[in-house]
C-alpha positions in Angstrom: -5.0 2.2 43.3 -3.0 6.0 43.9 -3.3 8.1 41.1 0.4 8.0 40.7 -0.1 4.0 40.0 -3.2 4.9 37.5 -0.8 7.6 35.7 1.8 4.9 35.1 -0.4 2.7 33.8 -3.1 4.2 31.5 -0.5 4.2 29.0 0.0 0.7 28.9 -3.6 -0.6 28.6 -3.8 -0.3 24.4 -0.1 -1.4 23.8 -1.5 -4.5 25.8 -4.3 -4.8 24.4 -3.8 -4.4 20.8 -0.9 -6.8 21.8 -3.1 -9.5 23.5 -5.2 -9.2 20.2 -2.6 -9.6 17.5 -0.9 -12.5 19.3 -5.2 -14.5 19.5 -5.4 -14.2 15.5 -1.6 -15.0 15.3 -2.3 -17.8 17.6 -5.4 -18.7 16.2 -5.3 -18.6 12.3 -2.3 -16.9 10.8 0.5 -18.8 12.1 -0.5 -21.5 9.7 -0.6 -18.7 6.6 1.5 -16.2 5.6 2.3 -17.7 2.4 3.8 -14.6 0.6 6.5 -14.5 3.6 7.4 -17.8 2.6 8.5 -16.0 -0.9 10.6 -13.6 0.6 12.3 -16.3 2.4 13.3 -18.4 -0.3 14.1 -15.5 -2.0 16.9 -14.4 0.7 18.3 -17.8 0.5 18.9 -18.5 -2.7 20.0 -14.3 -3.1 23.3 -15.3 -0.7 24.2 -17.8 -2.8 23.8 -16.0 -5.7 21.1 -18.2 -7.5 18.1 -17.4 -9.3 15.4 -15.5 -7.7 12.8 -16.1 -10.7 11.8 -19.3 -11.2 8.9 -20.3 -13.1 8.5 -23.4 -11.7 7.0 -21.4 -8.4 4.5 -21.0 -10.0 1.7 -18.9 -8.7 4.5 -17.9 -5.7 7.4 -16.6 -8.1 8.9 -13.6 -6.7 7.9 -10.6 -8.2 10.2 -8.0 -6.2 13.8 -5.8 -7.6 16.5 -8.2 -6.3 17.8 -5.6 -3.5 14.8 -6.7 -1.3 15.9 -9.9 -1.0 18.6 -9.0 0.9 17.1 -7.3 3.9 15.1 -10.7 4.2 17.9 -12.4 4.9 18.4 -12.7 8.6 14.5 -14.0 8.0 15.8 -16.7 5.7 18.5 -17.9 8.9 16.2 -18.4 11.3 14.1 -21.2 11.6 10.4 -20.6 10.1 8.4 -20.2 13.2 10.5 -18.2 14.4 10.8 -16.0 11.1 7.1 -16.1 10.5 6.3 -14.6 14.6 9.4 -11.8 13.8 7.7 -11.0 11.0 4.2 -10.7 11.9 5.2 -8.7 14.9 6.9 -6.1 13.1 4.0 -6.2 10.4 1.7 -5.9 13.8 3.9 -2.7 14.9 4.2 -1.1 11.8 0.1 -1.6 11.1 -0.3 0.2 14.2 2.6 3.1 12.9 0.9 3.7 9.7 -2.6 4.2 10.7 -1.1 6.8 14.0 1.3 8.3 11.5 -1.4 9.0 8.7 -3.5 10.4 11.6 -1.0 12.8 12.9 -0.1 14.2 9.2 -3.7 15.3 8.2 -3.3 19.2 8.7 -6.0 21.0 10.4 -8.4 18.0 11.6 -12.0 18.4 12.5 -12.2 15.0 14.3 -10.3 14.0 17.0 -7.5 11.4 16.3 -9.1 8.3 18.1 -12.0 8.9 16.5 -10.1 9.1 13.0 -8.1 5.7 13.8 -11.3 3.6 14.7 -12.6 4.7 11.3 -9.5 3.7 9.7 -10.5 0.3 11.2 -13.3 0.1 10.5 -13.4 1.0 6.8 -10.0 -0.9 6.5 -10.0 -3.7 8.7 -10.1 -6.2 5.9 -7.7 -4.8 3.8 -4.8 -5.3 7.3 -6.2 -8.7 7.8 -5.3 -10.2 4.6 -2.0 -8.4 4.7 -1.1 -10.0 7.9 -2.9 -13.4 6.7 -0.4 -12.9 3.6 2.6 -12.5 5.5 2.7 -9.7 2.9 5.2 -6.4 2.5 2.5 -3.8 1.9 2.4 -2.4 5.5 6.1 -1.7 5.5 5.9 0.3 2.5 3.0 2.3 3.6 4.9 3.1 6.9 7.6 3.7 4.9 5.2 6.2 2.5 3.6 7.7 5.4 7.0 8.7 7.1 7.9 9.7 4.4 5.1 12.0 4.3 6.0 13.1 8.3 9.3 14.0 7.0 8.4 16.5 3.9 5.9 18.0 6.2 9.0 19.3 8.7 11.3 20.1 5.8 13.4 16.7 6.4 13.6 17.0 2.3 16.4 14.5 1.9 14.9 12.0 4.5 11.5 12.0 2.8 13.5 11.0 -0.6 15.4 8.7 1.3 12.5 6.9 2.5 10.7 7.0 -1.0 13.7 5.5 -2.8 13.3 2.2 -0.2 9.9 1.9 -1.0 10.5 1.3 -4.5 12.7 -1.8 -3.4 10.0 -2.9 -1.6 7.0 -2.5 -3.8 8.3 -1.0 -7.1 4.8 1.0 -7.6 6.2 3.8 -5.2 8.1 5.4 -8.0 4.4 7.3 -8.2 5.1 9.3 -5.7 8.2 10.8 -7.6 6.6 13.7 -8.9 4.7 14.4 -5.1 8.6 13.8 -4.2 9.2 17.2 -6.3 6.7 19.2 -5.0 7.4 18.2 -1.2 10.7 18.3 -0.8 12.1 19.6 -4.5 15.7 18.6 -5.9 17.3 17.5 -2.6 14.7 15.0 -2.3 14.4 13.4 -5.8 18.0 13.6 -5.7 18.0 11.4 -2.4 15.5 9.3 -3.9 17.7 8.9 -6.8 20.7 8.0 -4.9 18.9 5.4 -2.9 17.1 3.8 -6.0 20.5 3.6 -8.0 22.3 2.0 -5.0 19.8 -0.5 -4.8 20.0 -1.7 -8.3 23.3 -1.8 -8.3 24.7 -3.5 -5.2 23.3 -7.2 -5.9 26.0 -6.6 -8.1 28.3 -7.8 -5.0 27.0 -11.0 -4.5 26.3 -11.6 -8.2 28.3 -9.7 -10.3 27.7 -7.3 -12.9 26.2 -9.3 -15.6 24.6 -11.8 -13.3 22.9 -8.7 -11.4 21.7 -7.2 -14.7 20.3 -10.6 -15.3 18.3 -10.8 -12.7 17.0 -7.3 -13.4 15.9 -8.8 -16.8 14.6 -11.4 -15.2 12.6 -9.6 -12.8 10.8 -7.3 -15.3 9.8 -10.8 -17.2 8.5 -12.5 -14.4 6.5 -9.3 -13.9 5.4 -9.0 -17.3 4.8 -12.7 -17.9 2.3 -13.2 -14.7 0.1 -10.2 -15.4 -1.9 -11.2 -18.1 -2.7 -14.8 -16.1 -3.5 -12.9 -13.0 -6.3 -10.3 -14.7 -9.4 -12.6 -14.3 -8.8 -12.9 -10.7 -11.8 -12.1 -8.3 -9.3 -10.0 -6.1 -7.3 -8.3 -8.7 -8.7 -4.6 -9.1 -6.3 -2.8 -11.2 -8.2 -0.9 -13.8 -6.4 -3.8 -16.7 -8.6 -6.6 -14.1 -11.7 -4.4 -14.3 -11.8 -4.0 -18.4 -10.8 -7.6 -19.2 -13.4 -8.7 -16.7 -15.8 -6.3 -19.0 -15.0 -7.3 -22.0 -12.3 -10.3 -22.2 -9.1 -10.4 -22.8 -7.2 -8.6 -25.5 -6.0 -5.3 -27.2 -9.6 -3.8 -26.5 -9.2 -4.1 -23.1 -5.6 -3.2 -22.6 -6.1 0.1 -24.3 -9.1 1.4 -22.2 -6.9 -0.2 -19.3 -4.1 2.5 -20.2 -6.5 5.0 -21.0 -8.4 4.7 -18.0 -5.3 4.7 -16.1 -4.3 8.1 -17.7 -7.5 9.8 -16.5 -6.6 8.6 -13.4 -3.6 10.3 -13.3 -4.7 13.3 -14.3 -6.8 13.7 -11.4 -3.6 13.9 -8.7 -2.8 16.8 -11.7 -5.7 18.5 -11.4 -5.4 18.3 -7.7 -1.9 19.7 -7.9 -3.3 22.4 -10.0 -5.5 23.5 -7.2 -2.8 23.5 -4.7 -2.4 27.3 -3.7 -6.0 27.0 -2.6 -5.0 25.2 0.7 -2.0 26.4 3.4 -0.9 22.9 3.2 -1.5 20.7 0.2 0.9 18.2 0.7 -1.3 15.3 2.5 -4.5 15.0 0.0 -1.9 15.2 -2.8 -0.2 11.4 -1.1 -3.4 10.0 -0.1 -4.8 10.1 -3.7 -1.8 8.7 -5.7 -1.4 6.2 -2.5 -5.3 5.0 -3.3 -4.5 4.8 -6.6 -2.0 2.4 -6.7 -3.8 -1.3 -6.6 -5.6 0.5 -9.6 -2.8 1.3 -11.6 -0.9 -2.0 -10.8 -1.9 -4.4 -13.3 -1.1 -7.0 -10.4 -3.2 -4.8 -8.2 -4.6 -7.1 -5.7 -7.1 -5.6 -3.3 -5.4 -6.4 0.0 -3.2 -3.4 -1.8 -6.2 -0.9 -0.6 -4.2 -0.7 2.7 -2.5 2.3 1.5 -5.8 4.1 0.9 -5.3 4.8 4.9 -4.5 8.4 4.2 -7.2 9.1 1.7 -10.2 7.5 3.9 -9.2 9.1 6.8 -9.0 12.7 5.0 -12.1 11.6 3.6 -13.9 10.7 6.9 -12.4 13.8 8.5 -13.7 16.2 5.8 -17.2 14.4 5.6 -19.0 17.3 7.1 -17.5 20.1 4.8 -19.1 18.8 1.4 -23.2 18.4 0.4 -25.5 16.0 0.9 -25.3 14.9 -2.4 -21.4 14.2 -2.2 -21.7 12.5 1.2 -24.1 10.0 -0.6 -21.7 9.2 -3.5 -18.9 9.0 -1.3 -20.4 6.7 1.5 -21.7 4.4 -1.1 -18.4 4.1 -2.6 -16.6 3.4 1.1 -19.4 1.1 1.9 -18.4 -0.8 -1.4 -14.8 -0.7 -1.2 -14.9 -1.5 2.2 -17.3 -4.0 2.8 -17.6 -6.1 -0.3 -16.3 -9.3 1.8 -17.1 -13.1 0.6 -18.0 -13.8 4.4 -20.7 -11.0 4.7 -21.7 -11.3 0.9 -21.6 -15.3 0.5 -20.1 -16.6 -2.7 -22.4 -15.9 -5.4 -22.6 -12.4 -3.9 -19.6 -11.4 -3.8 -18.0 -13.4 -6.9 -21.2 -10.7 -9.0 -19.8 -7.9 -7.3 -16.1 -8.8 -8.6 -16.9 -9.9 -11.4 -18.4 -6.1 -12.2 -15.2 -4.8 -10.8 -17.5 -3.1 -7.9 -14.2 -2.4 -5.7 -12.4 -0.9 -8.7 -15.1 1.6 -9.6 -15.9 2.4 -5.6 -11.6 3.3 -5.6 -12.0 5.5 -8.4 -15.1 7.3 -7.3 -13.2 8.1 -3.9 -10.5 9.7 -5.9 -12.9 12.0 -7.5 -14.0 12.7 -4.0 -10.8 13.7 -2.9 -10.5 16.2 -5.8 -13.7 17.8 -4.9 -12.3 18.3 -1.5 -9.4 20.3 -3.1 -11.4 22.2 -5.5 -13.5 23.6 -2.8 -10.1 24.1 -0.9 -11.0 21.9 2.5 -7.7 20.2 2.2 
């Protein structure tokens, strides 16, 4: 083979490859999942007819999403299911692979080089995509969203980057965290732009159902939401801070006040990052990881499959692992390797049901954010 041939290949082999992969697990196990696509696509069909997206009667499957994302799942809805389900798992596939580049390419100043950076992501991540693309689930297209996002504040695209955070809300409402990053990143032309985008998408159901009928289904949508927390806080896989302390302690007022105030000092460490932000020439991608890690742990429907958008954070983490002591590499290994690796097939049942039980994942999440603030304080990102 010529070296002109080689040249013209060598960029092919991994698209191929990661494509000859995805399709064997597609082939093999998922095409018979992805039970949370099958939400979105009874969702989209009964949103062009202008019926009721909340039913209780789905039970554990009720949709849980602002009616405006409906509507993009509608040319999923119109074609037949396997065909729907492949579409969709191959733009899940293609965005997977566009997050964990993207979150590689924003991390200013790297000490590692980027392959290395992506197999780590992998690695400490692997099970977190899995059950996303077992799911059929819309968390990768909000962290590519989120990461472009990112990509854009970082070139001064302000009103893009607000653009792209105001989608993100329509497709996982918990994106609205990254409002106040929004301000620092890209300042009033990109809240405005997020603004814009979130207003539009509340309001333009409005077509299909009316005014009163789309501010019902806003009602109903925040009920839904609010009625099918408290059910889902026992959960093994739930590991929202509310999960962790009525796993502690049971149900109740008890635990719903140290979930809020445990949720509070966990906001007030992206502050105290924030605080520090002068220290660094650019503070903007520490500052997105931590409030993206934070998420499943601030959702009260926090599930852990959600611990996909920690990409950022683990791989600032990984790539700043030389720069701090001994004694921080210990606490933050220990709280990848339980975050990471707490799995009911490595584990075995009894295992792993302890370890959820005690909320292990939770407390290993929280820990890493404390790791990324150290990181700032000694200004290493």
């Amino acid at each position: 083979m010529n070296e002109r041939v080689r040249s013209w290949l060598k960029p092919l082999v991994w698209p191929v490859v990661l494509a000859g992969f995805f399709a064997a697990i597609y082939a093999g196990r998922i095409h018979k999942e992805m039970v949370d696509f099958e939400v979105y696509r009874t969702a989209a069909g009964r949103a062009v007819h202008a019926e009721n997206l909340y039913r209780p009667e789905d039970g554990h499957y009720q949709y849980k999403y602002l009616p405006a994302f409906a509507f993009p799942m509608v040319p999923f809805a119109r074609l037949d299911a396997p065909v729907a389900r492949v579409a969709w798992y191959a733009l899940s596939c293609g965005l997977l692979v566009a997050l964990v580049r993207w979150s590689v390419r924003a991390l200013p100043e790297r000490n590692l080089r980027g392959r290395a950076l992506v197999w780590f992501a992998v690695l400490f991540l692997a099970k977190f995509y899995a059950r996303e693309l077992n799911l059929g689930q819309s968390n990768i297209l909000l962290g590519a969203l989120l990461v472009a996002a990112l990509l854009a504040a970082q070139v001064d695209a302000r009103r893009t980057a607000g653009v792209l955070v105001g989608l993100g809300v329509f497709v996982k409402v918990y994106a609205a965290i990254l409002l106040p990053w929004l301000w620092l990143a890209a300042g009033g032309p990109g809240v405005v732009a997020a603004g814009l985008v979130i207003l539009a998408g509340l309001f333009l159901p409005a077509a299909v159902y009316g005014w009163q009928g789309n501010l019902d289904q806003i009602s109903a949508w925040y009920r839904t939401v609010s009625e099918t927390t408290a059910p889902n806080l026992l959960n093994p896989e739930n590991v929202s801070a509310a999960a962790m302390w009525t796993k502690w302690i049971g149900p109740g007022d008890p635990a719903k006040w140290l979930a809020i105030g445990t949720g509070t000092l966990a906001l007030l460490l992206p502050a105290l990052a924030m605080s520090r932000r002068r220290a660094v020439s650019d503070p903007l991608y520490l500052e997105f990881g931590l409030l993206m890690l934070l998420v499943p742990v601030l959702s009260p429907q926090g599930w852990d499959y959600v611990l996909l958008l920690a990409t950022p954070a683990i791989i600032c983490i990984v790539d700043r692992w030389r720069q701090v002591t001994l004694a921080w590499r210990v606490v933050t290994g220990a709280a990848i390797f339980f975050m990471s690796f707490t799995i009911f097939d490595v584990m075995g049942r009894s295992l792993y049901r302890f370890m959820m039980d005690i909320s292990i994942m939770t407390v290993a999440v929280l820990t890493l954010a404390v790791c990324l603030v150290n990181l700032r304080w000694r200004a290493l990102a």
